[in-house]
C-alpha positions in Angstrom: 11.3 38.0 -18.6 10.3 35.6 -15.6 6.8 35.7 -14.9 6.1 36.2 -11.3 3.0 34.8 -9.6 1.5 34.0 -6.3 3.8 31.2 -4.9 0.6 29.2 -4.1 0.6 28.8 -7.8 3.8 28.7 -8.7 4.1 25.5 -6.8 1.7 23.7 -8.8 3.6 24.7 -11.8 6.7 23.1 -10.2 4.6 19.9 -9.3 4.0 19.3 -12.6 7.2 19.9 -14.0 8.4 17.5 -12.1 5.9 15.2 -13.0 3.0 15.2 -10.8 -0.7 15.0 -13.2 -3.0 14.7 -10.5 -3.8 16.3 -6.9 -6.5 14.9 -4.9 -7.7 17.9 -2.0 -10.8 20.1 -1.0 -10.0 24.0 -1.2 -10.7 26.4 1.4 -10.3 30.1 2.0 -6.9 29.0 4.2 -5.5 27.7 1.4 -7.0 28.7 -2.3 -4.0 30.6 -3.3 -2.9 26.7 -4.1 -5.5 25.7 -6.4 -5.3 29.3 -8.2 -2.7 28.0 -10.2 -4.1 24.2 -10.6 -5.4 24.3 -13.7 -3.8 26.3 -15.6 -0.1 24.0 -14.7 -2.2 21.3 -16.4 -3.1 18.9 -13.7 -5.6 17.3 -12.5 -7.7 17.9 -9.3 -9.6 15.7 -7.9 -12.5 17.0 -5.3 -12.7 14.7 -2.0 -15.2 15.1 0.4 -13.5 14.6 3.5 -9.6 15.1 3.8 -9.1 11.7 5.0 -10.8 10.8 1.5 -7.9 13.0 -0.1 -5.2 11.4 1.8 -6.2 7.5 1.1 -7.4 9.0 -2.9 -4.0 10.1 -3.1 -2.2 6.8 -1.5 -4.1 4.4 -3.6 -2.6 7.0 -6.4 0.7 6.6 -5.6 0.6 2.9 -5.2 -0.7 2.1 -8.7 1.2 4.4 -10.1 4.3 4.2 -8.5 4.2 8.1 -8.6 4.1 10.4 -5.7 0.8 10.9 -4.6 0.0 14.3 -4.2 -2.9 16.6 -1.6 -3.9 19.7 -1.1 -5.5 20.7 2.2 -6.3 23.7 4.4 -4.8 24.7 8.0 -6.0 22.9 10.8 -9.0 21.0 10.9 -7.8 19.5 6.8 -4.3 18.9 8.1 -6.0 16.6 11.2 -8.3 15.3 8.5 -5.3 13.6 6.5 -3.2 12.5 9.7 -4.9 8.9 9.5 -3.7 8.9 6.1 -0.4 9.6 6.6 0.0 7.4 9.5 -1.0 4.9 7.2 1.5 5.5 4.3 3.9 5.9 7.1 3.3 2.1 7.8 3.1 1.0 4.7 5.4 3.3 2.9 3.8 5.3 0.3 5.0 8.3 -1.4 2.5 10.8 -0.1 3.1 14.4 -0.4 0.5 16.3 1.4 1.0 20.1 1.4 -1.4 23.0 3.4 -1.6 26.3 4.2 -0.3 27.4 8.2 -1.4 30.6 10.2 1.7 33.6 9.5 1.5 33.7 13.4 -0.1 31.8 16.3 1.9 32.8 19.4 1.1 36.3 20.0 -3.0 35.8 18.4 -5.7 33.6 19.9 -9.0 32.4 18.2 -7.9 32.6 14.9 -9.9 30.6 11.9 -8.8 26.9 12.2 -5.9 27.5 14.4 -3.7 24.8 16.1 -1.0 25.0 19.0 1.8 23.2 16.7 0.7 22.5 13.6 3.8 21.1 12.2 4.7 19.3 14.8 1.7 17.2 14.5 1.7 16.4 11.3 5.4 15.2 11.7 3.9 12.5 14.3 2.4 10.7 11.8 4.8 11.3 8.9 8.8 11.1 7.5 9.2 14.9 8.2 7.1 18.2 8.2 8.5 21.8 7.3 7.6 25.0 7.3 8.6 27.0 4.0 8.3 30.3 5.0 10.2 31.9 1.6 9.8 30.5 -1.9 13.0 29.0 -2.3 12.4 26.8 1.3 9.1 25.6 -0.2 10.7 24.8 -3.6 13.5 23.3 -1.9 11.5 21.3 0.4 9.3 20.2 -2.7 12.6 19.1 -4.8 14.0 17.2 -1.3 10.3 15.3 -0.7 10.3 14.5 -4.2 14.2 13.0 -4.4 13.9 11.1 -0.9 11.0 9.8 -2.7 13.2 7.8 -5.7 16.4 7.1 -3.3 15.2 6.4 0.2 12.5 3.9 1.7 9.3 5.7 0.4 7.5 7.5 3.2 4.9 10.8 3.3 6.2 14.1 3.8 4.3 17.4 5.0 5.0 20.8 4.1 3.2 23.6 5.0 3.1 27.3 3.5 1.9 30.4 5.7 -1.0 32.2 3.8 0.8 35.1 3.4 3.7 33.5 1.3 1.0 31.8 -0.7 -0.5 35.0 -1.3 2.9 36.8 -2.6 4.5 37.2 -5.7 7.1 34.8 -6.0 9.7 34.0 -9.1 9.2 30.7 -10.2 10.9 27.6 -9.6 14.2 26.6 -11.6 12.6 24.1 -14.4 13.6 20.2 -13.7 13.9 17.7 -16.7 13.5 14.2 -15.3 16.5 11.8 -16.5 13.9 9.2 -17.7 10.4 9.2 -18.1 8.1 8.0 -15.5 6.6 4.1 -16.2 2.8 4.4 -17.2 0.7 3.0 -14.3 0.8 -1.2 -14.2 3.7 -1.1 -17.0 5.7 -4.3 -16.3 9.1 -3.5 -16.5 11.7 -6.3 -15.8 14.2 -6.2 -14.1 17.9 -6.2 -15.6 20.2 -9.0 -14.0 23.4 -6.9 -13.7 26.5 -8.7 -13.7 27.9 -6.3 -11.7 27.8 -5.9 -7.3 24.6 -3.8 -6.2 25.8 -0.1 -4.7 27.6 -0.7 -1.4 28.1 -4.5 -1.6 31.1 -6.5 -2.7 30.9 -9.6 -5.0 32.9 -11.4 -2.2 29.6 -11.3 0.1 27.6 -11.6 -2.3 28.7 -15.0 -3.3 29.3 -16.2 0.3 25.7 -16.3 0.0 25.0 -17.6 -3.0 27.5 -20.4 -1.7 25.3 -20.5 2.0 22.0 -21.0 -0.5 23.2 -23.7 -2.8 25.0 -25.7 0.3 21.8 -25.4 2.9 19.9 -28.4 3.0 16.5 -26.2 3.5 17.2 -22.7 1.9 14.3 -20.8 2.3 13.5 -17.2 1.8 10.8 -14.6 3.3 9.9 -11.6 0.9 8.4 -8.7 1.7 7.0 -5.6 0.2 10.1 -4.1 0.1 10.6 -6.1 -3.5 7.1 -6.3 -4.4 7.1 -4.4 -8.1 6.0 -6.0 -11.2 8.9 -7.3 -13.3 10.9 -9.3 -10.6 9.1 -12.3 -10.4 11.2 -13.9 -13.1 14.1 -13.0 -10.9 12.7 -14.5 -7.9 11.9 -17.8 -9.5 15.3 -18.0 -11.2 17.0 -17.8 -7.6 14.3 -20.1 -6.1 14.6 -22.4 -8.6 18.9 -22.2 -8.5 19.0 -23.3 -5.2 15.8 -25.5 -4.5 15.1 -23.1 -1.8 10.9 -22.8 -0.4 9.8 -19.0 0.2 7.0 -17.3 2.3 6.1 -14.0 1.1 4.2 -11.6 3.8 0.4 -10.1 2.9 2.5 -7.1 0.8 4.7 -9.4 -0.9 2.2 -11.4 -2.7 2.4 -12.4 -6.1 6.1 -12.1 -6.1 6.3 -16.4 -6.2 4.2 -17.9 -8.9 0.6 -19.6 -7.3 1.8 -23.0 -8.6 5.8 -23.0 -7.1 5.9 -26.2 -5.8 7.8 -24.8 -2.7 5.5 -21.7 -1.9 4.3 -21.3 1.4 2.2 -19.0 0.5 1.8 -15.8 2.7 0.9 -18.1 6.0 3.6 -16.6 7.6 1.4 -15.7 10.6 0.5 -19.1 11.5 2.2 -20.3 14.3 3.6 -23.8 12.9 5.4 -21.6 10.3 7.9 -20.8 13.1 9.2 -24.5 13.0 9.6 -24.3 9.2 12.0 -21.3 9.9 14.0 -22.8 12.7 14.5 -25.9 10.5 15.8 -24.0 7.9 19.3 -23.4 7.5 19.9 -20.5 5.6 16.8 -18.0 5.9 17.2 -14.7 3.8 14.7 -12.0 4.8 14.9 -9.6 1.8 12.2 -6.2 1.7 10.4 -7.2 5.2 10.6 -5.4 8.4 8.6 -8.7 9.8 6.2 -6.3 11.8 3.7 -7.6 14.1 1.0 -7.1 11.5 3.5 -10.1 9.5 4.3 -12.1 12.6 1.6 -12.0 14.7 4.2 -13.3 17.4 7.3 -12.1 18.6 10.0 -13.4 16.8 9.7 -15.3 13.5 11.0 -18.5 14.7 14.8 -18.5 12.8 18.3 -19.2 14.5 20.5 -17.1 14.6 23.0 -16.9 11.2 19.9 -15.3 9.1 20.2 -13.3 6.2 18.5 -9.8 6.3 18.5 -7.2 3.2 16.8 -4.1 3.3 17.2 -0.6 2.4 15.9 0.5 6.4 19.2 0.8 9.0 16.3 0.6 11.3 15.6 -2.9 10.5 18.3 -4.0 10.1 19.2 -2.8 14.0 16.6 -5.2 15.3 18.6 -8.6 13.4 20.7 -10.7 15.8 23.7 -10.3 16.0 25.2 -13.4 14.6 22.3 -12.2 11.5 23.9 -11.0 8.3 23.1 -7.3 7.5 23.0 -6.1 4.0 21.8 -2.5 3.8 21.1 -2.0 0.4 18.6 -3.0 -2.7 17.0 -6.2 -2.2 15.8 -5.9 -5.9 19.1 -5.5 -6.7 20.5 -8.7 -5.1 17.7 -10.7 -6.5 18.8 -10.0 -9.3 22.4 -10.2 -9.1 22.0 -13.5 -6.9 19.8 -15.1 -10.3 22.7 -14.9 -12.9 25.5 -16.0 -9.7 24.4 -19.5 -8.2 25.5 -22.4 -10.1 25.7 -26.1 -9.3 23.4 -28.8 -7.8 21.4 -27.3 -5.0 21.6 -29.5 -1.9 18.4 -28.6 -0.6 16.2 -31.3 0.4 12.7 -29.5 0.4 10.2 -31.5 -1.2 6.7 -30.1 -2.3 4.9 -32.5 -1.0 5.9 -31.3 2.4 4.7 -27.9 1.4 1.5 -28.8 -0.2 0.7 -30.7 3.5 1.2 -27.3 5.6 -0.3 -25.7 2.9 -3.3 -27.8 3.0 -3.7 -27.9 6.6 -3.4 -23.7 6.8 -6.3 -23.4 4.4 -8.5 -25.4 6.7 -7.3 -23.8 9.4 -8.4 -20.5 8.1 -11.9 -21.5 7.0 -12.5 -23.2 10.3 -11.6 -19.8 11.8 -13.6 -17.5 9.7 -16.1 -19.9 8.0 -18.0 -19.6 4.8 -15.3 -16.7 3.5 -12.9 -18.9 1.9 -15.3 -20.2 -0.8 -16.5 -16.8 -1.9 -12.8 -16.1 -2.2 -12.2 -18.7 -4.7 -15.3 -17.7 -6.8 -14.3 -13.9 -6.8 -10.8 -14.4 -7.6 -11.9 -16.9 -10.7 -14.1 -14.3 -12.3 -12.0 -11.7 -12.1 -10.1 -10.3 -15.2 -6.0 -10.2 -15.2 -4.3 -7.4 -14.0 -6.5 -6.7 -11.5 -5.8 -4.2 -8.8 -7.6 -4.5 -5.3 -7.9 -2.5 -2.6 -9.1 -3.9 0.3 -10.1 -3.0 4.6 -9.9 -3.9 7.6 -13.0 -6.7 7.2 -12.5 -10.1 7.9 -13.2 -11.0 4.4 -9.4 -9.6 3.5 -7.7 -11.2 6.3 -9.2 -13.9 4.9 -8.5 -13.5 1.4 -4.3 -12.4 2.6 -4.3 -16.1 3.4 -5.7 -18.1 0.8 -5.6 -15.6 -2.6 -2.6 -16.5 -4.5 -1.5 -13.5 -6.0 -0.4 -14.1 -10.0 2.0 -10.9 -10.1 3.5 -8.6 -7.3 2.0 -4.8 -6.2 -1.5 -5.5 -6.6 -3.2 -6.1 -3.6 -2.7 -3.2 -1.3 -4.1 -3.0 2.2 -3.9 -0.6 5.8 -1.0 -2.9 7.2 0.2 -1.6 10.6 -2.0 1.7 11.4 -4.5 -0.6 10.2 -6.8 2.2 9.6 -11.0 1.3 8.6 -12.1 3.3 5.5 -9.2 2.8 3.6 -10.5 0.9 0.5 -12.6 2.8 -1.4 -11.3 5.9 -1.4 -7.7 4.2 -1.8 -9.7 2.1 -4.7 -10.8 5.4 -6.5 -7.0 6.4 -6.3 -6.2 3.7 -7.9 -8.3 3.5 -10.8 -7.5 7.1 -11.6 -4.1 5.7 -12.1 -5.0 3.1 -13.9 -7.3 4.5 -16.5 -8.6 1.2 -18.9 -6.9 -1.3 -16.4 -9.5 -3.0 -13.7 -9.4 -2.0 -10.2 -11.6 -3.1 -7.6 -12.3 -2.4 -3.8 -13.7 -4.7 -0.9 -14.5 -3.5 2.8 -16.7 -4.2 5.4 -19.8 -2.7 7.1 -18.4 -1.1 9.3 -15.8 0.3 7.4 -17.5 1.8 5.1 -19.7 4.0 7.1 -16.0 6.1 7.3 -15.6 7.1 3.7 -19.2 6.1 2.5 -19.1 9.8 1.0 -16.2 9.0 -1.3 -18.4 7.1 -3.4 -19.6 10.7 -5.2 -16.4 10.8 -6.3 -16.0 7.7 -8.6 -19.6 8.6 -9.9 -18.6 11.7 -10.6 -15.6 10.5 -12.3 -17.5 7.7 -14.3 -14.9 5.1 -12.2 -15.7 1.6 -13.7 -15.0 0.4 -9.8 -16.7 -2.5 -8.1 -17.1 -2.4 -5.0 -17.6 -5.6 -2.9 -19.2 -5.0 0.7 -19.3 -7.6 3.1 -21.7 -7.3 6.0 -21.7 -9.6 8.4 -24.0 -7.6 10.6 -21.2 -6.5 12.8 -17.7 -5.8 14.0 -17.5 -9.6 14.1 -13.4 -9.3 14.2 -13.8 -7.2 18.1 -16.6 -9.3 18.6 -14.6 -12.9 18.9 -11.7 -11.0 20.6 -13.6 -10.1 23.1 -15.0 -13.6 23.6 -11.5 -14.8 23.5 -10.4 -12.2 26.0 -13.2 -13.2 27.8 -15.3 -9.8 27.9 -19.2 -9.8 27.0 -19.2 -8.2 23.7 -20.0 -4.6 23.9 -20.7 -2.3 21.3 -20.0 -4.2 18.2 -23.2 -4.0 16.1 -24.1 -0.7 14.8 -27.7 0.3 13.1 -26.6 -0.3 9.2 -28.9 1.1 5.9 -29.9 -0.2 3.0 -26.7 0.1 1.7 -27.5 -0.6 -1.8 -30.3 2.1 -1.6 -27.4 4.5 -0.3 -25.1 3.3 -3.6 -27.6 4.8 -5.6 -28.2 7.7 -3.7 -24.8 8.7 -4.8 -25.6 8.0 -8.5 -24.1 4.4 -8.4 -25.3 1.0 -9.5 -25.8 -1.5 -6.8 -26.8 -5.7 -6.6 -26.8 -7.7 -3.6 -26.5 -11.4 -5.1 -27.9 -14.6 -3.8 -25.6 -17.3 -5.1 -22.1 -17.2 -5.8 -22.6 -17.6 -9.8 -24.6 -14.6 -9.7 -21.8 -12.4 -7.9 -19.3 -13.5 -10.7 -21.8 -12.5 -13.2 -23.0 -9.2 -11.3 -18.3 -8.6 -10.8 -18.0 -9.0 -14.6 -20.4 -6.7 -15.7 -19.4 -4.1 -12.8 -16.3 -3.9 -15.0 -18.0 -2.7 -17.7 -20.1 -0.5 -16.6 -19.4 3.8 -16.9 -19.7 4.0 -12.9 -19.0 2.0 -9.6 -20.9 -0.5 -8.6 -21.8 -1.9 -4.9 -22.1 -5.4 -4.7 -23.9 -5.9 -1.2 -22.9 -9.8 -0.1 -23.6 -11.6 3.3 -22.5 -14.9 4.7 -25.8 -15.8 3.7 -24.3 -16.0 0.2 -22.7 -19.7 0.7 -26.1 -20.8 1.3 
């Protein structure tokens, strides 16, 4: 006999049958009928304290888990809440799947509890697509369509809302799903197979025009992007950089993908403006997983002739390509990997690592003449930190800093608000991430100012007992507006706000805290904040290079 419940719950039951272990939300009388059947489906719920909270919780989730990452929030005012969110996981795609109550009707009533003009249509501003299930079988369809666009399309949030009075009704339940293959556990390096076989859609015949184009260009060099950022495919990546002697940028999201010590790494300098020369000297440049945003470029075109390479899984990216460019619409990971096993010869590139240690060189100084004092207390966190470390970092100039000169030792583990570019995203993302990565080390850095936005969050990973350190740089200011402003020419306005004592605030919350003097003491106080049965905020200043 099929055992009929409220559809509110039955829905959890079908989230985790097909997989889904944890929901980050905050209930509310709009949409409770959703958590009634939370617990007894066997997941997880974590409590945020502000839906934005939820939304990045659940992002930072999804990212270290390479699961969907699932919320829960009410009509209205919660839907708004997680908009940033979205917007964000829309930039950065990030399988989020947030799902909320609706009114039943909002045309012919006024003044209702939490009621919007359209609120579907402005979620679906800031996300892939946004539905309204207004039977059973549309919300278990729409569930089943959000989770499958979510494994065979580029990976972006979803919104699907329920009116209260469907919630509230009997409903059959879903038809049970058995996944194919299990899901990976959270920071399990898988590595990539090197088929001998063409990728989906592409023929061996283009394919090896380019591995031909590669191993004849004098300076080969390719730009990789987050689009083929997943633990496992570095040893593809170095097997086809090594093939053809070509050099390689990676963006800020495709970090770690190239070892630290390649000898003809760039690094992830692609925004400085000298790198456009390298690319117009090149000639063969392969874009693979980038859409080569603003966010990448910092200018308006990267600086390539036309003749480039471009592989991505986005038709929309591929539009934008000249149109002498080479468009491949398909799996970069895929042609990494096919291209590894399919270049033979002598290479006739001419790159020489000195060459790339000079621009290196000169970038690094660039960047600590720009934002001085930040590089060194780079160096000294990254050297005390343990491996696999997962970060999480803001908008702060200590991580635009940090994107620069951090070499990354393995791909999908630095993770920051690329194009919305929201503040606040960090910790809560952070939390996210170490609740997928129970017994691996995750850790958070923001700024000041940033942290005011999501400051609350932190009664979450106390609650949780979330081993999460927490580095806060306050430099007294929105220094970042501050010299744009000067540069613009405008008297700085409204760029220092009244701080507390935030380490008295950490353990408000139930929190450990330390603000170090010296930089030894900050590796000691990171190593210990790894330990420890809660989060810790480690309060530094520029004062801290003495």
């Amino acid at each position: 006999m099929t055992q009929t419940r409220p559809l509110g719950a039955q829905i959890s039951h079908m989230l985790k049958d097909r997989g889904v272990d944890v929901i980050f939300g905050i209930p509310g009388v709009h949409n409770q009928e959703m958590y009634r059947g939370i617990e007894e489906a066997g997941i997880t719920h974590v409590l945020a304290r502000h839906e934005q909270g939820a939304g990045f919780m659940a992002d930072g989730y999804a990212r270290a888990s390479g699961k969907p990452g699932v919320a829960y929030v009410i009509t209205g005012p919660g839907l708004c809440n997680i908009m940033t969110p979205m917007g964000q996981a829309y930039s950065d795609s990030v399988p989020l799947l947030v799902l909320s109550s609706c009114l039943d009707e909002t045309v012919a009533t006024r003044g209702q509890l939490h009621q919007m003009k359209d609120q579907r249509a402005a979620a679906e501003t800031v996300c892939d697509w946004s539905e309204e299930a207004r039977t059973a079988e549309a919300a278990y369809q729409l569930v089943d369509r959000a989770l499958t666009e979510f494994t065979t399309r580029r990976k972006r949030p979803k919104h699907i809302q329920v009116p209260i009075a469907q919630l509230e009704a009997e409903a059959a339940p879903a038809v049970r799903h058995r996944p194919d293959h299990a899901q990976p556990k959270p920071d399990q390096f898988v590595i990539v197979p090197l088929p001998r076989t063409a990728p989906p859609g592409i023929d061996t015949r283009q394919l090896g025009h380019i591995a031909k184009r590669l191993m004849a260009a004098e300076r080969p060099l390719f730009v990789l992007g987050g689009g083929v950022a997943m633990p496992g495919l570095e040893q593809a990546v170095q097997a086809v950089l090594n093939n053809c002697g070509a050099a390689a940028f990676t963006t800020y999201a495709g970090r770690g993908l190239v070892p630290p010590d390649h000898p003809l790494s760039f690094g992830s300098h692609l925004a400085r403006p000298d790198s456009a020369k390298l690319l117009d000297a090149s000639d063969c440049v392969v874009f693979l997983g980038t859409d080569l945003s603003e966010g990448d470029l910092w200018r308006a075109t990267a600086g390539h002739r036309p003749g480039a390479i471009h592989i991505n899984i986005d038709p929309e990216v591929l539009a934008r390509a000249h149109p002498q460019d080479t468009r491949l619409l398909t799996d970069g990971v895929e042609v990494l990997a096919y291209l590894a096993t399919h270049m033979t010869g002598k290479p006739a590139s001419s790159w020489s690592a000195d060459l790339v240690a000079g621009f290196r060189s000169r970038w690094r100084a660039e960047v600590n003449a720009e934002r001085p004092g930040i590089v060194p207390v780079c160096d000294a966190l990254r050297d005390c930190l343990p491996q696999r470390t997962m970060i999480y970092s803001d908008m702060t100039q200590f991580a635009y800093t940090a994107k620069e000169v951090w070499d990354m030792d393995r791909p999908g583990h630095w993770h920051h608000p690329t194009g919305f570019g929201t503040l606040g995203y960090a910790t809560p993302a952070a939390i996210g991430g170490a609740i997928a990565r129970k017994g691996l080390p995750t850790m958070a850095i923001i700024g000041d100012y940033g942290f005011h936005y999501t400051m609350q969050e932190l009664g979450v990973a106390v609650e949780l007992g979330l081993p999460l350190p927490i580095i806060l740089w306050d430099n007294g200011k929105l220094k970042e507006i501050e010299e744009s402003m000067v540069r613009a020419q405008i008297a700085p306005n409204a760029v220092i706000a009244r701080n507390p004592d935030f380490c008295k605030l950490a353990e408000a919350f139930g929190a450990r805290a330390a603000a170090p003097q010296t930089l030894t003491d900050m590796q000691d106080t990171v190593r210990a904040a790894f330990d420890a049965d809660g989060p810790t905020l480690i309060y530094l200043t520029p004062d801290i290079t003495g």
